[in-house]
BABADO-740681 format. One record per atom (N, C-alpha, C, O): x, y, z; residue in three letters. Coordinates in steps of 0.1 Angstrom, whole numbers, plus 2048, in hexadecimal, padded with zeros to 3 digits. Example, Ala and Ser with C-alpha at 12.3 -4.5 7.8 and 13.67 -1.06 7.14 Angstrom:
// BABADO-740681
8847C784EALA;87B7D384EALA;8847DF84EALA;88E7DF855ALA;8807EA847SER;8897F5847SER;88180084FSER;88680B850SER;
// end
This chain:
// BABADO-740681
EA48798F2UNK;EA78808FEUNK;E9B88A901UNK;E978918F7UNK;E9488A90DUNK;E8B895910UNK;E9189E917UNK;E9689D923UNK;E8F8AA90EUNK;E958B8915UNK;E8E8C5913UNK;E928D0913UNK;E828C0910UNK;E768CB90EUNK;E728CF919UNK;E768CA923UNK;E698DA91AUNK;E648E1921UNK;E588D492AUNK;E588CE935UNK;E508D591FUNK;E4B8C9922UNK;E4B8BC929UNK;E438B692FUNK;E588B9924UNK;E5C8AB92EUNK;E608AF93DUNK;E5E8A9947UNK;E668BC93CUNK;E648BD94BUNK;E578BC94DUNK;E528B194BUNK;E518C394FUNK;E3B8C6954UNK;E3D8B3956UNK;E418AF961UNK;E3A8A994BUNK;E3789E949UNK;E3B897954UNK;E3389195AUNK;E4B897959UNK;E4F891964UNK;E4F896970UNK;E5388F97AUNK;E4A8A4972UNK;E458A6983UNK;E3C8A4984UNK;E328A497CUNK;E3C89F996UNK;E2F89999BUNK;E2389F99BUNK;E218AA9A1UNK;E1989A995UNK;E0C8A0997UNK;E0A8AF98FUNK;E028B7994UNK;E0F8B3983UNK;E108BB97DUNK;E068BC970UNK;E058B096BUNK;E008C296AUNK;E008CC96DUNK;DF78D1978UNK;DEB8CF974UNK;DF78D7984UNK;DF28DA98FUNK;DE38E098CUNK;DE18DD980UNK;DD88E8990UNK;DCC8EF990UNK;DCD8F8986UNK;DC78F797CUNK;DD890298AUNK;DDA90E986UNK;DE290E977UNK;DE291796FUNK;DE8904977UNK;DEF900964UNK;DE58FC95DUNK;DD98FC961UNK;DE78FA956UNK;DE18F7949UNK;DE98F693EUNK;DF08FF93DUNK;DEB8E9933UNK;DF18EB924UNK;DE58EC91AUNK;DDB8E691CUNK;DE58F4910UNK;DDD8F8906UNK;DEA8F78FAUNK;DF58FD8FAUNK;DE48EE8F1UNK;DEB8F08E1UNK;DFA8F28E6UNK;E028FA8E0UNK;DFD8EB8EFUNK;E0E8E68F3UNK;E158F48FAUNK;E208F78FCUNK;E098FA8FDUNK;E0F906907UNK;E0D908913UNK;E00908915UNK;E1390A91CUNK;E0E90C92DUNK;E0791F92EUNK;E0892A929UNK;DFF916939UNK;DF692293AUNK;DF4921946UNK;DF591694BUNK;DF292D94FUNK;DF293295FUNK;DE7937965UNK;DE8943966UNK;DDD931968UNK;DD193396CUNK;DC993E95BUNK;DC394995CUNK;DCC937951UNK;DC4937946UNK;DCE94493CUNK;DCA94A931UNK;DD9946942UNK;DE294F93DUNK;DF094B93AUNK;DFA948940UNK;DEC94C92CUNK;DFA947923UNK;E07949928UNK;E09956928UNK;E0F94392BUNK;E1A94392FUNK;E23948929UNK;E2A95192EUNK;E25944919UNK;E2D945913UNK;E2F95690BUNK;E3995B906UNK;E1E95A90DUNK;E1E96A903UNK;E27970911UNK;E33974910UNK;E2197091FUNK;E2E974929UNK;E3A971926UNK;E4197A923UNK;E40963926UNK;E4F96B926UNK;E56972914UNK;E60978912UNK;E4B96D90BUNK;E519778FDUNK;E52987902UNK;E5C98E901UNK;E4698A908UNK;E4899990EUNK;E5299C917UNK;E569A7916UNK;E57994923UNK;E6099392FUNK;E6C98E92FUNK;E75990937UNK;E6D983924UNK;E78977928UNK;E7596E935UNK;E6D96C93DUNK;E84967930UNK;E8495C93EUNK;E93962944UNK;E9B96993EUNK;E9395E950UNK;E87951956UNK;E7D959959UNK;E7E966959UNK;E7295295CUNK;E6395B961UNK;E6095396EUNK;E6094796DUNK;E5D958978UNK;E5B955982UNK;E4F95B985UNK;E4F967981UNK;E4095898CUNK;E3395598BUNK;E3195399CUNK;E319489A0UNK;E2E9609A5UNK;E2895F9B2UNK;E1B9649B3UNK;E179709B3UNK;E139569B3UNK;E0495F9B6UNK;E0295A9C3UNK;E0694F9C9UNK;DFA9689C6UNK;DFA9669D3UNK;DEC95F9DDUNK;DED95A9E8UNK;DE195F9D5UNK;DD59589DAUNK;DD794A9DAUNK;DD09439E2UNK;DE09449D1UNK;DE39389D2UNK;DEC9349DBUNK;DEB9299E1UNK;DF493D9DDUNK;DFE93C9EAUNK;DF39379FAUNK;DF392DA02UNK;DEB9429F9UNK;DE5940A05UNK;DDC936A08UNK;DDA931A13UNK;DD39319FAUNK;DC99249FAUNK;DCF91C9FAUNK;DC89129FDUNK;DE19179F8UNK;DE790D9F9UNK;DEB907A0AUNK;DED8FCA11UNK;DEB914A0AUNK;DF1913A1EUNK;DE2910A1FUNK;DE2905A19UNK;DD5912A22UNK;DCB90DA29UNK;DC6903A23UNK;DBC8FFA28UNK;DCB8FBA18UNK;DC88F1A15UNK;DD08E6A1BUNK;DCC8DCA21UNK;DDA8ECA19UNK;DE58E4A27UNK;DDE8E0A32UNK;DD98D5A34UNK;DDF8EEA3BUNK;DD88EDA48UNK;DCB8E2A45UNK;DCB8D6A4AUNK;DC28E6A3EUNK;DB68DCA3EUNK;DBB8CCA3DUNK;DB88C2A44UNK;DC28CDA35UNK;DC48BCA30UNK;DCF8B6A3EUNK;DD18AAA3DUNK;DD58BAA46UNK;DD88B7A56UNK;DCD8B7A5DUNK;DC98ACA62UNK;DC78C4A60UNK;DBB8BFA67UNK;DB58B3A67UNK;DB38ABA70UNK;DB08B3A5BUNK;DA78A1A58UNK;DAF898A59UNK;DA888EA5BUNK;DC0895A5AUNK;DC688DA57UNK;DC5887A68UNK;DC287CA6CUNK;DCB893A70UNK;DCC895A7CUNK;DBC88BA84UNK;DBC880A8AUNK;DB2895A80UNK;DA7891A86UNK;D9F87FA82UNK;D98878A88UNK;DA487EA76UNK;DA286FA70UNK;DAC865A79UNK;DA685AA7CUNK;DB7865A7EUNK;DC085FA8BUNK;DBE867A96UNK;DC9867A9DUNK;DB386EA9CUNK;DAF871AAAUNK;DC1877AAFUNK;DC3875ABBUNK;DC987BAABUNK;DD0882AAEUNK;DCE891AB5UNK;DC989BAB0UNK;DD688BAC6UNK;DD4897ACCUNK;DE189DACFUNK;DE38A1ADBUNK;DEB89EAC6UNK;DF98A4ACCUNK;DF98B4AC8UNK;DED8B6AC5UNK;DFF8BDAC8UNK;DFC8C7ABFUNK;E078C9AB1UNK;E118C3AAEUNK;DFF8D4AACUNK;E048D4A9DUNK;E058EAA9FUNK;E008F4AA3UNK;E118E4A97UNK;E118F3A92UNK;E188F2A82UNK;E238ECA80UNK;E108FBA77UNK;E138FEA6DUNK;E1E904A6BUNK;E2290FA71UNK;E268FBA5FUNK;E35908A59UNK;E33906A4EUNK;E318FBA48UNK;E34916A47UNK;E34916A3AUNK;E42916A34UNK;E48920A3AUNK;E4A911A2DUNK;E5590DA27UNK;E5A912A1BUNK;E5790CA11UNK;E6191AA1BUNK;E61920A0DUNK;E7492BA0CUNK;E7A931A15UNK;E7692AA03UNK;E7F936A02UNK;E7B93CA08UNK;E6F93CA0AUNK;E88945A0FUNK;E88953A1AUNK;E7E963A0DUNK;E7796DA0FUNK;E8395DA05UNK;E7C96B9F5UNK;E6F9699F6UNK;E669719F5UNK;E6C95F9F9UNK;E6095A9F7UNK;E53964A02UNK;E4A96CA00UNK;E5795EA0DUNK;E57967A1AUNK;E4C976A19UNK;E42979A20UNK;E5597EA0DUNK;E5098CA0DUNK;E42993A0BUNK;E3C99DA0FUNK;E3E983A00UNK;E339849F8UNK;E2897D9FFUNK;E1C97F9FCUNK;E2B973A0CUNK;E22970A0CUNK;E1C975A1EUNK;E13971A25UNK;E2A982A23UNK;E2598BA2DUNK;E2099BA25UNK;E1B9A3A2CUNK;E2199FA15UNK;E1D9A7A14UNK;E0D9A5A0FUNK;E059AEA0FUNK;E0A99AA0DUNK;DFA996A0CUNK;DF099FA16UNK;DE69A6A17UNK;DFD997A1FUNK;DF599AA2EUNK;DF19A8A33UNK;DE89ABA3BUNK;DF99B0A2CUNK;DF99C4A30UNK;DEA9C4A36UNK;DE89C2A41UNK;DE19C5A2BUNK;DD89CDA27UNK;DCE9C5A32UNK;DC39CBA35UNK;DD09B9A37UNK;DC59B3A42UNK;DCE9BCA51UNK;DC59BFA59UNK;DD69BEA54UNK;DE09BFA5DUNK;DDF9D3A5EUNK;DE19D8A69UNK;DDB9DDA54UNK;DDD9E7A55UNK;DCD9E8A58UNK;DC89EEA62UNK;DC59E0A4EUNK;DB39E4A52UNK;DAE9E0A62UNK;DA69E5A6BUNK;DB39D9A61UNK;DB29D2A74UNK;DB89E1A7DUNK;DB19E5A86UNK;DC59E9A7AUNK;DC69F3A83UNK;DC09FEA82UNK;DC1A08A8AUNK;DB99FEA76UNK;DB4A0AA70UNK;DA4A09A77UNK;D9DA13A78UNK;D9FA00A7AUNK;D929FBA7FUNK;D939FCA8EUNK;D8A9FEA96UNK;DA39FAA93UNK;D9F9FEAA3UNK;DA8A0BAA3UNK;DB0A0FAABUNK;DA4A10A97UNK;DACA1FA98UNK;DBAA22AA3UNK;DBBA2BAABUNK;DC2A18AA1UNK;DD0A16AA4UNK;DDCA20A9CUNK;DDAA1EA90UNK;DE3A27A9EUNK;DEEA2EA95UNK;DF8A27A91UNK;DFBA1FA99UNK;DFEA27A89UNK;E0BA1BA85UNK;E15A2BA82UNK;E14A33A79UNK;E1DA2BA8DUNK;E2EA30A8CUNK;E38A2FA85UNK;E3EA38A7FUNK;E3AA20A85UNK;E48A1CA83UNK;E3FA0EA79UNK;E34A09A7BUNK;E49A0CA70UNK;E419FDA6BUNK;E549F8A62UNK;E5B9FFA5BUNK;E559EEA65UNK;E629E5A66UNK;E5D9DEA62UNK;E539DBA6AUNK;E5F9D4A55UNK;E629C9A51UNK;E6B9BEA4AUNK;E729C4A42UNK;E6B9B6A4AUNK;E759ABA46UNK;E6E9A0A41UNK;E629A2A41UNK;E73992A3AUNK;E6F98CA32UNK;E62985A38UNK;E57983A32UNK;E67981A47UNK;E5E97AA4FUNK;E54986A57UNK;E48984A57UNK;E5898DA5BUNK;E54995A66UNK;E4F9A6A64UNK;E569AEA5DUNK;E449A9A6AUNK;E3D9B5A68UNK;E419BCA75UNK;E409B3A7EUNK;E469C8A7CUNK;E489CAA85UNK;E419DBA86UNK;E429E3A7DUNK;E3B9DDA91UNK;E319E7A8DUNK;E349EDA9EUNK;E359E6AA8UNK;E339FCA9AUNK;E33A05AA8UNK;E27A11AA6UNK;E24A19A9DUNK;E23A0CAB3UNK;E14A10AB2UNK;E10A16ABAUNK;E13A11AC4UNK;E05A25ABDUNK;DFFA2CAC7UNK;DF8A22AD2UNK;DEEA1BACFUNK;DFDA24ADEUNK;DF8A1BAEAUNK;DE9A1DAE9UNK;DE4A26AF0UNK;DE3A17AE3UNK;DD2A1CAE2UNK;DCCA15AE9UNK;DD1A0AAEDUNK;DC0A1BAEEUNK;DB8A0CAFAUNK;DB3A03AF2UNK;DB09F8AF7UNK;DB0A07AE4UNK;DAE9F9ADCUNK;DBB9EBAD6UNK;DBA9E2ACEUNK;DC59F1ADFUNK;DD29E8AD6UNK;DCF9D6ADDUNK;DD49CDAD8UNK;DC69D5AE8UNK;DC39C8AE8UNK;DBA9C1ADDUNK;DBB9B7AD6UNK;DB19C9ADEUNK;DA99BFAD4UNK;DAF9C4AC9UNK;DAB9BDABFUNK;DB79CEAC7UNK;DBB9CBAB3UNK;DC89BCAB6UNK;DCA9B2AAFUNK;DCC9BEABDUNK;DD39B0AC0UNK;DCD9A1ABDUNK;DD0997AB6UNK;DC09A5AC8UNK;DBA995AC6UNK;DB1995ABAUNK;DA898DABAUNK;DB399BAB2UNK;DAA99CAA5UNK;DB599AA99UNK;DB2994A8FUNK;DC399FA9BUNK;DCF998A95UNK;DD198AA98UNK;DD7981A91UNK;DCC988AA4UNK;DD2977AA6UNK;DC4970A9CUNK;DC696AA92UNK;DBB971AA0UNK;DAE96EAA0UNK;DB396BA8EUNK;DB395FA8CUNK;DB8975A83UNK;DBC976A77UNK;DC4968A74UNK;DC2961A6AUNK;DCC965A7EUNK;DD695EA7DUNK;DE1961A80UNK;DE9957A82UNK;DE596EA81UNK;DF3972A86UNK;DF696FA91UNK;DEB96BA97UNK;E0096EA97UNK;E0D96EA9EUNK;E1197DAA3UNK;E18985A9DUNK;E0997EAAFUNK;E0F98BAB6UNK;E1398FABDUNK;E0B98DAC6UNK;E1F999AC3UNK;E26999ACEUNK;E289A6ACFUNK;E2D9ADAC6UNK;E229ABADDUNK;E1D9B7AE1UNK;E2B9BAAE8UNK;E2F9B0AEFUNK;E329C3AE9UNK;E3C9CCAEFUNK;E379D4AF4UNK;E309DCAEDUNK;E3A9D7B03UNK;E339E0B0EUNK;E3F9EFB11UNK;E4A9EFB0BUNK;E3E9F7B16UNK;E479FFB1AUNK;E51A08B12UNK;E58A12B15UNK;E4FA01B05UNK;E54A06AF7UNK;E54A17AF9UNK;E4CA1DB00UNK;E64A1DAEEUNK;E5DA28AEEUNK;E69A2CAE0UNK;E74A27ADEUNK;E62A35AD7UNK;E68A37AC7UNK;E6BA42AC4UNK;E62A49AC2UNK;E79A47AC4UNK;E81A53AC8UNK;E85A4FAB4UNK;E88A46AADUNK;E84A62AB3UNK;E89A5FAA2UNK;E95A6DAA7UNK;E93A76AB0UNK;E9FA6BAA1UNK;EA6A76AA3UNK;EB0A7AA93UNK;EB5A71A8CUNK;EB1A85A91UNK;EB3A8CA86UNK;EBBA90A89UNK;EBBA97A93UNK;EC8A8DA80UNK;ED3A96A7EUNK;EDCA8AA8AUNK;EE3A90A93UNK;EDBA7EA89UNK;EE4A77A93UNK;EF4A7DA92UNK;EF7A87A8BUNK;EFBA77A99UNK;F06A79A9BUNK;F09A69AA1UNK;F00A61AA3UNK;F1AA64AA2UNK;F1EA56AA6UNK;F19A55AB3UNK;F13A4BAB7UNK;F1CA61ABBUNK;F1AA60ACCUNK;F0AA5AACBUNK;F08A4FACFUNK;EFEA67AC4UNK;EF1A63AC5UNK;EF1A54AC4UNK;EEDA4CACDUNK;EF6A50AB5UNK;EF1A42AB3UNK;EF6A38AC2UNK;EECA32AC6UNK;EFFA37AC7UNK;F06A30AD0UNK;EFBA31ADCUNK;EF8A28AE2UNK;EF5A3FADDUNK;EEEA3DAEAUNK;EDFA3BAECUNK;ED9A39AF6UNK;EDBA39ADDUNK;ECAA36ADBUNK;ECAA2BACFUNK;EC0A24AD1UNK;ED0A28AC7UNK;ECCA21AC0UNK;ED6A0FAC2UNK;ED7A06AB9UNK;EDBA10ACCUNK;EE2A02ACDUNK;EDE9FCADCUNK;ED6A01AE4UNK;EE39F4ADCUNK;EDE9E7AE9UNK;ECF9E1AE6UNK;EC79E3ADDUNK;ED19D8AF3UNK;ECC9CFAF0UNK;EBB9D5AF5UNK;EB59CAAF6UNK;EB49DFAF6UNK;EAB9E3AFBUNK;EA39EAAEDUNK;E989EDAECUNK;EAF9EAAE3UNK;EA59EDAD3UNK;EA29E1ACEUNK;EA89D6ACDUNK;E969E6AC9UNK;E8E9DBAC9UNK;E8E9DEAB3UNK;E939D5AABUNK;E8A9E6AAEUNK;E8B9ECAA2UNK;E949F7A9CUNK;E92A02AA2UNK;E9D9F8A94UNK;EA2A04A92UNK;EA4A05A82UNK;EAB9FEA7AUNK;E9CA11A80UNK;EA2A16A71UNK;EAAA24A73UNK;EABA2CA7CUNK;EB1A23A67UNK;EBAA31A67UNK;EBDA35A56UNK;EC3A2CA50UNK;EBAA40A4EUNK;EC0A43A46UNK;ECDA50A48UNK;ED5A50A51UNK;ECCA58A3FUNK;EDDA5BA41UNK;EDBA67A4DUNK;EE5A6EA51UNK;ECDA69A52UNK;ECFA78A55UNK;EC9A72A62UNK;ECEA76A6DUNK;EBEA68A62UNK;EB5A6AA6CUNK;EB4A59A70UNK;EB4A51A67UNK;EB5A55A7EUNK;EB3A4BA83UNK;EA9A48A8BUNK;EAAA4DA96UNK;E9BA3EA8AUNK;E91A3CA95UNK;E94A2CA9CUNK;E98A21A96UNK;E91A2DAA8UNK;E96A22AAEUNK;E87A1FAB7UNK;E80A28ABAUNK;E85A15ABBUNK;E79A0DAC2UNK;E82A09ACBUNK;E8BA02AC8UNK;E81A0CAD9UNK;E88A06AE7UNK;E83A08AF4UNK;E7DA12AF7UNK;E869FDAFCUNK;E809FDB05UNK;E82A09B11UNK;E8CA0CB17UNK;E77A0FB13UNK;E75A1EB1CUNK;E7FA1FB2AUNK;E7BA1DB35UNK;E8AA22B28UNK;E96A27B33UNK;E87A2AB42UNK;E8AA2EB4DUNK;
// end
């Protein structure tokens, strides 16, 4: 009966991938023993790196392109990345630090910043540079959707009535609230 560690690795496809490695019957993670991690941590061990995340998606992309362009295919294509919703977090928090330097370069202010597994949601000083930090996000690769007319009321010390009359319908666009103070993103009465 194979019920080793090993015979798993042995029967998936194409294994062990770039980044594995077996040395002296032990797996190793881009040249880092696996096994002294989980004596220190336990299992299960779960292993998200993130450069790999991203060279995998443009390897993707690349290996379509040529596939595409080798059959003169002219339909369009758009990329999905496929993964657990968990998954999601790690591979929009990569992204911060390209996404905050880009506003920090067209000296943009960030207000309000909302996110979720998929989605970065950002409220920001109407600057005369918010086009080109836009087309310099797209230009990045992002996906961006400019909301016009916006306006971000924080109010302290809510009450039921307050919340009922600024932070609901269908014209909020973002809303946080902890126990004292509620800020809402909506569209300008």
């Amino acid at each position: 009966m194979k019920n080793k560690y090993i015979d798993l690795i042995e029967q998936t496809f194409e294994f062990p991938q770039d980044e594995f490695s077996v040395q002296d019957n032990e797996l190793n993670f881009h040249d880092i023993p696996l096994m002294d991690i989980i004596k220190q941590y336990g299992t299960p061990l779960k292993v998200t790196y993130l450069p790999k995340i991203t060279s995998q998606i443009q390897r993707a992309k690349r290996l379509f392109n040529v596939a595409m362009a080798k059959v003169d295919y002219k339909g369009s294509y758009n990329y999905c990345y496929c993964t657990k919703s968990s998954h999601f977090s790690f591979v929009l928090e990569e992204k911060f630090a390209t996404i905050f330097s880009l506003l920090e370069r067209f000296r943009i202010k960030t207000n309000l910043i909302h996110n979720s597994a998929v989605n970065l949601s950002l409220c920001v000083d109407n600057s005369w540079h918010i086009d080109e930090a836009i087309e310099a996000l797209r230009e990045a690769g992002f996906d961006v959707m400019k909301a016009e007319n916006m306006e971000l009321l924080t109010v302290r010390g809510y009450t039921d009535e307050l919340w009922r009359r600024y932070a609901r319908g269908p014209q909020v666009f973002v809303r946080q609230a902890t126990q004292s103070t509620v800020r809402v993103v909506r569209k300008r009465e």
